[in-house]
C-alpha distance (Angstrom), angle and dihedral (degrees) to the residues before:
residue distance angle dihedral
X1 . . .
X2 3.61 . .
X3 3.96 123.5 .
X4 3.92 101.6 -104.4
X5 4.01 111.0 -151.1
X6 3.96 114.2 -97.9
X7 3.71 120.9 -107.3
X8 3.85 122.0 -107.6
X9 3.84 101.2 -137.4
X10 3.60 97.0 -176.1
X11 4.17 108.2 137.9
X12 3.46 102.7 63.7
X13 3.91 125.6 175.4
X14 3.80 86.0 -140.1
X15 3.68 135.7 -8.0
X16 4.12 121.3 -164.0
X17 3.68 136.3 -118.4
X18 3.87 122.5 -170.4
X19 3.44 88.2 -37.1
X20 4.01 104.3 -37.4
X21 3.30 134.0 112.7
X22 4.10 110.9 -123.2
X23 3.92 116.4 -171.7
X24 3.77 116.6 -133.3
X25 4.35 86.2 -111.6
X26 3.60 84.7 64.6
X27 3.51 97.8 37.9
X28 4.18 85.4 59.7
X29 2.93 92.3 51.6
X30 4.08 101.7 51.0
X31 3.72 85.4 55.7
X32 3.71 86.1 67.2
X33 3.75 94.2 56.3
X34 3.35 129.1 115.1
X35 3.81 109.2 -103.1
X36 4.56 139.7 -177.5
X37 4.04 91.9 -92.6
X38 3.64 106.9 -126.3
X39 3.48 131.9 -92.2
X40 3.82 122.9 -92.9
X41 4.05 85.5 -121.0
X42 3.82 95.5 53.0
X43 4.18 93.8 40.3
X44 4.18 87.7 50.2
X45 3.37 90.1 58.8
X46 3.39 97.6 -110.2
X47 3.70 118.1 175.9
X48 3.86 104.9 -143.4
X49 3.46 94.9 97.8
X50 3.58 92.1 49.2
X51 3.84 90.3 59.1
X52 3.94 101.6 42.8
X53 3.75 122.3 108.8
X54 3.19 107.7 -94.5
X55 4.04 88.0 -134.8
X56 4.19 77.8 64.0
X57 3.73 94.6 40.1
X58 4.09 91.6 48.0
X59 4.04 84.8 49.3
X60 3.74 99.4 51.4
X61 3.49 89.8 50.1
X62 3.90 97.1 46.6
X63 3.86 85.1 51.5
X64 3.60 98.0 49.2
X65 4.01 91.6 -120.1
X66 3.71 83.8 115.8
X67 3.78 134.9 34.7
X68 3.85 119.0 -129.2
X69 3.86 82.7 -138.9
X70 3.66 83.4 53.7
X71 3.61 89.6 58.5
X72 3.81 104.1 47.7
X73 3.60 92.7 47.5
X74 3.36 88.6 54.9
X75 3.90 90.2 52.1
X76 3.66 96.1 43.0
X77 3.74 96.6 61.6
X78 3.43 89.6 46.6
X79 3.90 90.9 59.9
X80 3.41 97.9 36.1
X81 3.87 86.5 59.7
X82 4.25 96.5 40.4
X83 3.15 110.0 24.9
X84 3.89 99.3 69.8
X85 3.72 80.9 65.1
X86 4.01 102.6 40.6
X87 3.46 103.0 33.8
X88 3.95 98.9 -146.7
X89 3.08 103.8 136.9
X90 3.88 124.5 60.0
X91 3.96 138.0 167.1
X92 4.14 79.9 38.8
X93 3.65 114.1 179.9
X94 3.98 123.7 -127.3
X95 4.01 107.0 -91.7
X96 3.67 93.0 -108.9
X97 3.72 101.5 64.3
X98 3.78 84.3 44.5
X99 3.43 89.4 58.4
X100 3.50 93.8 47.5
X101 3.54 103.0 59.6
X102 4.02 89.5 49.9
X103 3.87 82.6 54.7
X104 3.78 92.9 47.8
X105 4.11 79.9 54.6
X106 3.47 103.2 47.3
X107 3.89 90.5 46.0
X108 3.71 87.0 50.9
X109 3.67 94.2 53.0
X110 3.58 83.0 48.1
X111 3.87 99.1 60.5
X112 3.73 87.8 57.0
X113 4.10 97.5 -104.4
X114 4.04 130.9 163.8
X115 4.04 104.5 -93.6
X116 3.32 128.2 -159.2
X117 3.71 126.9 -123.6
X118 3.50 98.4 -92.5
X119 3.76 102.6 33.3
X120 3.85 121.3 169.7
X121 4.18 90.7 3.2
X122 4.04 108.6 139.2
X123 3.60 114.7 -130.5
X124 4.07 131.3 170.9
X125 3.91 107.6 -142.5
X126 4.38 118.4 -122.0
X127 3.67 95.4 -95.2
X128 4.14 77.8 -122.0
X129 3.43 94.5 74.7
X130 4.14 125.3 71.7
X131 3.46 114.7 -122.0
X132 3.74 121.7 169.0
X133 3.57 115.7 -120.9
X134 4.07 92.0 42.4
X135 3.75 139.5 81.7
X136 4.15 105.9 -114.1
X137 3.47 99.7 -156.0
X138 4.04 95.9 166.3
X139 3.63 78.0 -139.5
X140 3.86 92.4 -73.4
X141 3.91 133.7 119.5
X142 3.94 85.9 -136.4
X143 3.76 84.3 67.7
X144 3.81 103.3 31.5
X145 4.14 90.4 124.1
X146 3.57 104.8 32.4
X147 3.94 106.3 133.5
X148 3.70 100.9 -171.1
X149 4.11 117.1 -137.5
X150 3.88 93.6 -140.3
X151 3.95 143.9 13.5
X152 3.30 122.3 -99.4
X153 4.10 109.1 -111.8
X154 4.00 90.2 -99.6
X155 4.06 88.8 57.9
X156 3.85 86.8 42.6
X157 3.72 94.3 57.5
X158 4.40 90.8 39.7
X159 3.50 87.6 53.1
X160 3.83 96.3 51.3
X161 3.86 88.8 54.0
X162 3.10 85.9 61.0
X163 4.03 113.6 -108.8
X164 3.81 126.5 160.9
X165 4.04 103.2 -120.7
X166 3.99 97.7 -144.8
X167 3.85 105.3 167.9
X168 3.76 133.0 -43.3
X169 4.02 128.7 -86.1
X170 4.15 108.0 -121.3
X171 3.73 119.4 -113.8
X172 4.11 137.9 -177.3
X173 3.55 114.6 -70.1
X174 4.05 100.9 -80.6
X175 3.50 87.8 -5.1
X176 3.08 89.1 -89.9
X177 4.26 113.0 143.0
X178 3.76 129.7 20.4
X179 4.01 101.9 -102.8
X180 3.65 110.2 84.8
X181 3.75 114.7 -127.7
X182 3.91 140.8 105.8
X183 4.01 140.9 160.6
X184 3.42 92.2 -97.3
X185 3.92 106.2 63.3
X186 4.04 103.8 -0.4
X187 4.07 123.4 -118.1
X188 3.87 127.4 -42.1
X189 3.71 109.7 -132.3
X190 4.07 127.3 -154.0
X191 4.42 120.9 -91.4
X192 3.72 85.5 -141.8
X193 4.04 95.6 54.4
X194 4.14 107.1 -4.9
X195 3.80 81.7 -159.9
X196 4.14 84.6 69.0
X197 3.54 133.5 80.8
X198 3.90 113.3 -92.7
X199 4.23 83.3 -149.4
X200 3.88 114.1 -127.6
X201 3.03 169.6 -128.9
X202 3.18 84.1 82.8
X203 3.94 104.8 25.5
X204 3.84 104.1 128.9
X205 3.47 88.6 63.0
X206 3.86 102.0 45.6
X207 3.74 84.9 46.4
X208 3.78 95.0 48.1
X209 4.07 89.6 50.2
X210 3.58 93.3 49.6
X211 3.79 93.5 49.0
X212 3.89 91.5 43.5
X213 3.33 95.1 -125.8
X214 4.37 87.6 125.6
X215 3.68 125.0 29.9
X216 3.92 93.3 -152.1
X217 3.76 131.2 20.7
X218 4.13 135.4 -167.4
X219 3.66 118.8 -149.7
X220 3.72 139.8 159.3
X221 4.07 139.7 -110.9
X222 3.90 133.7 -142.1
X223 3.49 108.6 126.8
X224 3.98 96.8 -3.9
X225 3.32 107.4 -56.6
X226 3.81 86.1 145.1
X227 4.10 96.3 47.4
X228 3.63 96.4 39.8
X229 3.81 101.4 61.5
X230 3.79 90.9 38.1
X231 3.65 78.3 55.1
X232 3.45 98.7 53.4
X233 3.77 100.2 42.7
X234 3.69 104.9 43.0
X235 3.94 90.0 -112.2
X236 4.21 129.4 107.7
X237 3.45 128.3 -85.2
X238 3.58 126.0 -171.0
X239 3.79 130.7 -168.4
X240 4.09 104.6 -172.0
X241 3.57 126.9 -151.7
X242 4.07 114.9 -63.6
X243 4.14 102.1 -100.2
X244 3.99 85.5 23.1
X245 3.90 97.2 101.5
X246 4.07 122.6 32.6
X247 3.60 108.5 -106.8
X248 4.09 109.8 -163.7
X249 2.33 154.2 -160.1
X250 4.53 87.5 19.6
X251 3.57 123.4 163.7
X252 3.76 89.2 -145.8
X253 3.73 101.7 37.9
X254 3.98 96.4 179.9
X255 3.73 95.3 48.1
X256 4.02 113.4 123.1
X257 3.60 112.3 -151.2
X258 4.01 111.6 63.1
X259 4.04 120.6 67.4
X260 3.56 143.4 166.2
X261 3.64 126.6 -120.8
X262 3.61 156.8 130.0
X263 3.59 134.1 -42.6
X264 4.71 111.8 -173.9
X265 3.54 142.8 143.9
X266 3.87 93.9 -117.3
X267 3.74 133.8 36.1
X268 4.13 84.4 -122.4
X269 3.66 90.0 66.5
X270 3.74 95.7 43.4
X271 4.16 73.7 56.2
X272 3.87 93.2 50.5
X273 3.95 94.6 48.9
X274 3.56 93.9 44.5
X275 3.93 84.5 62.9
X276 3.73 91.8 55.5
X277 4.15 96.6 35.1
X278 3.86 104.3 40.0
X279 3.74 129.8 84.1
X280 3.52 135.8 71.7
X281 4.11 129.5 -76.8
X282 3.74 122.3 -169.5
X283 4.14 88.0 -124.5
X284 4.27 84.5 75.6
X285 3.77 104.1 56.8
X286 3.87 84.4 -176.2
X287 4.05 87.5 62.9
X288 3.89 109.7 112.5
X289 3.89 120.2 -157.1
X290 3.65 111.8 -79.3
X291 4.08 143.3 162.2
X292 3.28 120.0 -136.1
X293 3.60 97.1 -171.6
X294 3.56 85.1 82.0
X295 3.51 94.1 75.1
X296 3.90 89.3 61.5
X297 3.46 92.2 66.9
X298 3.80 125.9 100.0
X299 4.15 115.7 -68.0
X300 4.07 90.3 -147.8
X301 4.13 117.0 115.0
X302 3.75 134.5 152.8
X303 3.29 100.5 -111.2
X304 4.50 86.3 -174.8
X305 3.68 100.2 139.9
X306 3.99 99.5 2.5
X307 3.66 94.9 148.1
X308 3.99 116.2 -144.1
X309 3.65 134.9 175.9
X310 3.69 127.6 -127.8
X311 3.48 123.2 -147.1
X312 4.03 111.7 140.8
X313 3.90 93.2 -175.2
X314 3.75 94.8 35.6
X315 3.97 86.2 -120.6
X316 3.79 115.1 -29.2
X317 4.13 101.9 -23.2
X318 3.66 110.4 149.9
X319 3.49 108.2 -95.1
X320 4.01 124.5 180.0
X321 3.79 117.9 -113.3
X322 3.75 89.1 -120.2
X323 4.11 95.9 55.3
X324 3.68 89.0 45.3
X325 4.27 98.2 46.6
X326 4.23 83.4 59.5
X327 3.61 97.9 45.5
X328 3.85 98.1 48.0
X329 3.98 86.1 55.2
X330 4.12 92.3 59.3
X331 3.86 88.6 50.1
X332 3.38 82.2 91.3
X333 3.58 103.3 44.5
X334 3.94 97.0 62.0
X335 4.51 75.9 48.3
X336 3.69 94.5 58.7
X337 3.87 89.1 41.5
X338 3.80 89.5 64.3
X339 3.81 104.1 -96.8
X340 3.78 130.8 144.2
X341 3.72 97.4 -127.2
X342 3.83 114.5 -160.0
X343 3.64 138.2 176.7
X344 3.90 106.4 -113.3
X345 3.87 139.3 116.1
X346 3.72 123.5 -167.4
X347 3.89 119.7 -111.4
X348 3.75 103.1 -96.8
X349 3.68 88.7 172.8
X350 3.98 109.9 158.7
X351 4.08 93.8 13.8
X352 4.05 85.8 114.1
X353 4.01 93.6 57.6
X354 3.80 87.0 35.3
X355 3.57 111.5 61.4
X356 3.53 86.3 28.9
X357 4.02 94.6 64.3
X358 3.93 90.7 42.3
X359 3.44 101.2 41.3
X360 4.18 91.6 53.0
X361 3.72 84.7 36.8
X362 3.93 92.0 61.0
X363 3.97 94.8 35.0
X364 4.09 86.4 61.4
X365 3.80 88.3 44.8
X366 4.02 92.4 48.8
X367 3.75 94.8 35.2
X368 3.28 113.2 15.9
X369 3.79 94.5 108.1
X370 3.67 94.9 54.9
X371 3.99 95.1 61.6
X372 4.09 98.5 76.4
X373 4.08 96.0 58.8
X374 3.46 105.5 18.2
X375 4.09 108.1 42.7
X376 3.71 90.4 116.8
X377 3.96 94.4 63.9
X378 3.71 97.3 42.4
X379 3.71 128.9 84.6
X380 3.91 123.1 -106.7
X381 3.45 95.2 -125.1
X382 3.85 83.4 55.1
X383 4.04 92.0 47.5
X384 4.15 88.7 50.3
X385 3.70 93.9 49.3
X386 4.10 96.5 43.3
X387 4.15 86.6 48.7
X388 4.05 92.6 42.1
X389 3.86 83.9 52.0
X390 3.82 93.0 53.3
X391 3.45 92.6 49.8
X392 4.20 93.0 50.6
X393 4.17 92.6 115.0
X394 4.17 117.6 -147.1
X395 4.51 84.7 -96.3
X396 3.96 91.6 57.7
X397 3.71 93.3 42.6
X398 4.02 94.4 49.6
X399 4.48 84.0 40.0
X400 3.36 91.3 52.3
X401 3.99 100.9 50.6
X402 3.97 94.5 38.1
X403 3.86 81.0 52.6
X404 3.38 91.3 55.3
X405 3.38 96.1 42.8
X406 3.58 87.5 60.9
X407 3.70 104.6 48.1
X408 4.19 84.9 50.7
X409 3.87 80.5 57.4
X410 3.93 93.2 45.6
X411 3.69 88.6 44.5
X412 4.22 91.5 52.4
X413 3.13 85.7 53.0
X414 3.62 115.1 55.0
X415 3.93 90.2 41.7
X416 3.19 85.4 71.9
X417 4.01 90.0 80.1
X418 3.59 94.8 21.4
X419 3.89 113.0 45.8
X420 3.73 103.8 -173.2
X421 4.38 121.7 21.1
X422 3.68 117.5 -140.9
X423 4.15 116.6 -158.4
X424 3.85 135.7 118.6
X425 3.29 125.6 -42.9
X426 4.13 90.4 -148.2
X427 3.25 134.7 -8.6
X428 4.07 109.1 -109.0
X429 3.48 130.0 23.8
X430 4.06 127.6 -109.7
X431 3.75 107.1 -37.5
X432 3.54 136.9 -157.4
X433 4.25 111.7 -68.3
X434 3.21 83.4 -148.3
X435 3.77 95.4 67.8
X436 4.00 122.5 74.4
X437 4.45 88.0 -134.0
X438 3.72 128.8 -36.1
X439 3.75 109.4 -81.2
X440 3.53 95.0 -155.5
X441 4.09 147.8 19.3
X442 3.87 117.9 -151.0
X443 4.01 88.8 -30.1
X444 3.45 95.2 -43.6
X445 3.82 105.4 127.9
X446 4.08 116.6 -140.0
X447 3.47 114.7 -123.5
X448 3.78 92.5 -150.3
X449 3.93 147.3 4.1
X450 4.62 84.7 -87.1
X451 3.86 96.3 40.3
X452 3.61 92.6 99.4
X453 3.58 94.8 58.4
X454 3.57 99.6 56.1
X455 3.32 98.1 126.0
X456 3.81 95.1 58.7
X457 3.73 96.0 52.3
X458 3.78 96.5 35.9
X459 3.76 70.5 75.1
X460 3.20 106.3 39.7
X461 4.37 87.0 61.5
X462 3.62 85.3 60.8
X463 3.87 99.7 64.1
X464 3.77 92.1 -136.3
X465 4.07 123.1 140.2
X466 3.57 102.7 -109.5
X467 3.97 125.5 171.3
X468 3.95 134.6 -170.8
X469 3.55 112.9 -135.0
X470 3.98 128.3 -177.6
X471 4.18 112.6 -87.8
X472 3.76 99.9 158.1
X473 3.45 163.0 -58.4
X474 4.10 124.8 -70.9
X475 3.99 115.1 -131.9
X476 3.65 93.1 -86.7
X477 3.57 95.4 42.5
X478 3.47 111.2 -90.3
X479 3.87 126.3 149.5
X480 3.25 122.8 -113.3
X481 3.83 135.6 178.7
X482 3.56 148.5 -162.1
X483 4.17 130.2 -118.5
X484 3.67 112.8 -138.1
X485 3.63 115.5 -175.1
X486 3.90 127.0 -163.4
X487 3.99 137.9 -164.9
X488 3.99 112.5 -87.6
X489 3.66 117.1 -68.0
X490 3.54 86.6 -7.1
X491 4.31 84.8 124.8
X492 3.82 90.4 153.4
X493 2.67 112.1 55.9
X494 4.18 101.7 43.5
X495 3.93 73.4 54.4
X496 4.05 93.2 55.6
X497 4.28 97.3 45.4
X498 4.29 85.2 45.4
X499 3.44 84.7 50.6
X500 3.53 92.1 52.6
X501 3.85 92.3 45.8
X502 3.33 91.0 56.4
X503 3.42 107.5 56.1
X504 3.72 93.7 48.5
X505 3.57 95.8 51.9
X506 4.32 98.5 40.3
X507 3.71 83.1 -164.1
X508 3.35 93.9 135.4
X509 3.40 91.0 67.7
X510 3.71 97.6 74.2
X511 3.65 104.0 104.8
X512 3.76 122.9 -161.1
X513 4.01 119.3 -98.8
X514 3.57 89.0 -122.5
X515 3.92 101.0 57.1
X516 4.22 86.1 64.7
């Protein structure tokens, strides 16, 4: 799996600002505008902006105390130095249209107009969302030109806040696997060792956040492609609630295991997106009534007597030596914070067979068509998955949901003693790029290219909130991070005891070597 070279997207038809479309005249023409010069710290390259919250880095710029061209110069040396060697970030546009939009931003701050939380932040779309302006590829040679005609509703709503669409961060072909790599743009490797998976779906952007080349990142969830890169690159990963976050355009609008979400350095900008991402839109039947004002709210709780069970491999899943050594030190943590920690895991049983049967199910209905004239350009793992699907008979499909249905129940159930469940969030740590998925863990063989992420999408059958948060480092300096799952719609407050986590522990503080 070779690193393929990026493409240069610079002639666009159109390219977006908060929401408007500009046309590449007027985009020429903003370049030539007179603009704040940038500070001495942002044109020397100097990597402070790169590591500031971007709740901070959307405040200085609202205030004026920082220029949004500030920012993005900041941002694009710091690609322009790392991600040659990462590969995050893909469909890039040249630095002068960049630069342009933050000077259509400052200039609009300027005039006095209504901003939107996260005004003049730079962000590279999840190549498996459509957003004008960029190819979406889905990480597939069948769709290497595809220059979608709208945004999907989740690009819509980023857009209104106000962010500064750059590029987009590189995924698995489909999304489909957690080891980022495809035909189209090559493999994204890990900060922290860039001859280690970055994890996926959603790996270009949990890469490009722990590099600093992007202050804020979108991704997408079915079976912890949120959690696993968050995992792998010492940053956060949040999947929300199923219903919590608009996902559209969806050919199966009412289906309960993918979501969109948040990808940050810090719990309190996992917090700050939420504001701008949350909520429901008529587009997403399956949306339920939400307010994401609560996620502005302060992240401090007691957590004195908040009892929590901990189970790192959910009950006897393989888990690597090296995963389990950090976990078993942040027992202790969540003690000193004031929780009842207990040893209990919720009955999962049937999750395996469960998401199994759905997920191939809803490959074959997404991509079913593609199989008879383009086999040669898709992945095998892709081909099994499509044929498994076609194969799932009327019996599996109605075993499968009932099963789910049941484990939800089981799941309701034991949260009511134990509010939040603490485990892995996969199985093994970073692995080799080089590799297509680990084949085994501790002698344990895996059964298939998923297996060892079990214990993400165990979770993901149960609809629960869950989030990966930073715990540690393994003995050669690996990331590694912790699951915390929370009761059903109960966002929050998994949001308020991560928080907490977080701030004892500081790991996420521990930058990688190669980010300066």
């Amino acid at each position: 799996m070779k690193t393929a070279p990026t493409l240069n997207c610079t002639r666009r038809t159109f390219l977006h600002t908060a929401g408007s479309a500009v046309a590449l005249g007027a985009l020429g023409r903003a370049v030539q505008l007179p603009t704040r010069a940038a500070s001495p710290a942002a044109e020397s390259g100097s990597d402070a902006l790169c590591f500031t919250s971007a709740r901070e880095l959307a405040r200085l710029i609202r205030t004026g105390n920082v220029s949004a061209r500030e920012v993005m110069v900041a941002h694009l040396r710091q690609i322009a130095r790392l991600n040659p060697k990462l590969n995050a970030i893909v469909a890039k546009l040249d630095d002068a249209p960049c630069l342009a939009l933050a000077d259509a931003a400052d200039q609009s701050r300027a005039r006095g107009e209504t901003l939107g939380t996260l005004h003049g932040l730079p962000i590279a779309i999840k190549d498996t969302d459509p957003a004008v302006g960029f190819p979406f590829t889905r990480g597939s040679p069948i769709f290497r030109h595809d220059m979608p005609k709208a945004d999907s509703v989740l690009v819509e709503r980023l857009r209104h806040a106000g962010v500064l669409p750059i590029g987009k961060t590189n995924i698995p072909e489909f999304g489909m696997g957690s080891h980022t790599y495809n035909k189209v743009y090559g493999t994204t490797t890990n900060p922290y060792d860039p001859t280690k998976s970055a994890g996926g779906s959603s790996g270009g952007a949990g890469a490009a956040l722990a590099a600093g080349m992007l202050p804020i990142a979108n991704g997408s969830d079915l079976g912890g492609s949120l959690r696993n890169p968050g995992n792998f690159n010492n940053v956060v990963g949040f999947r929300p609630s199923v219903g919590l976050i608009p996902t559209a355009p969806a050919a199966m609008p009412f289906g309960n295991l993918a979501v969109k979400g948040p990808l940050a350095r810090t719990v309190d900008d996992i917090a700050f997106l939420m504001g701008a991402m949350a909520g429901p839109d008529a587009r997403d039947p399956a949306c339920y009534p939400s307010d994401p004002a609560v996620f502005s709210k302060p992240l401090g709780r007691d957590l004195k007597n908040v009892r929590v069970a901990w189970c790192p491999d959910l009950g006897g899943l393989p888990l690597h030596p090296a995963v389990r050594a950090v976990l078993e030190k942040q027992r202790a943590i969540f003690e000193r914070l004031g929780c009842i920690v207990e040893d209990a895991h919720p009955d999962l049983s049937g999750a395996d067979e469960a998401f199994l049967t759905l997920r191939a199910w809803r490959t074959w209905s997404g991509l079913g068509s593609l199989v008879a004239e383009h086999r040669a350009q898709m992945k095998p793992e892709a081909i099994a998955e499509i044929e498994a699907g076609a194969k799932v008979s009327t019996a599996e499909l109605s075993r499968a949901m009932t099963t789910q249905a049941q484990i939800m129940e089981r799941m309701r159930v034991f949260q009511q003693k134990y509010e939040f469940t603490l485990c892995a969030v996969n199985q093994v740590p970073p692995f080799d790029a080089k590799l297509d998925w680990p084949k085994e863990i501790s002698g344990s063989k895996m059964e298939h290219y998923i297996a060892w992420m079990k214990s993400a999408y165990f979770i993901t059958v149960t609809a629960c909130p869950a989030i990966s948060v930073p715990a540690g480092f393994t003995a050669d300096g690996l990331p590694v991070g912790i699951q915390i799952v929370g009761r059903y719609r109960a966002d929050f407050e998994l949001l308020q005891i991560a928080h907490a986590f977080e701030q004892a522990t500081e790991v996420w503080k521990r930058r990688p070597a190669i980010a300066g």
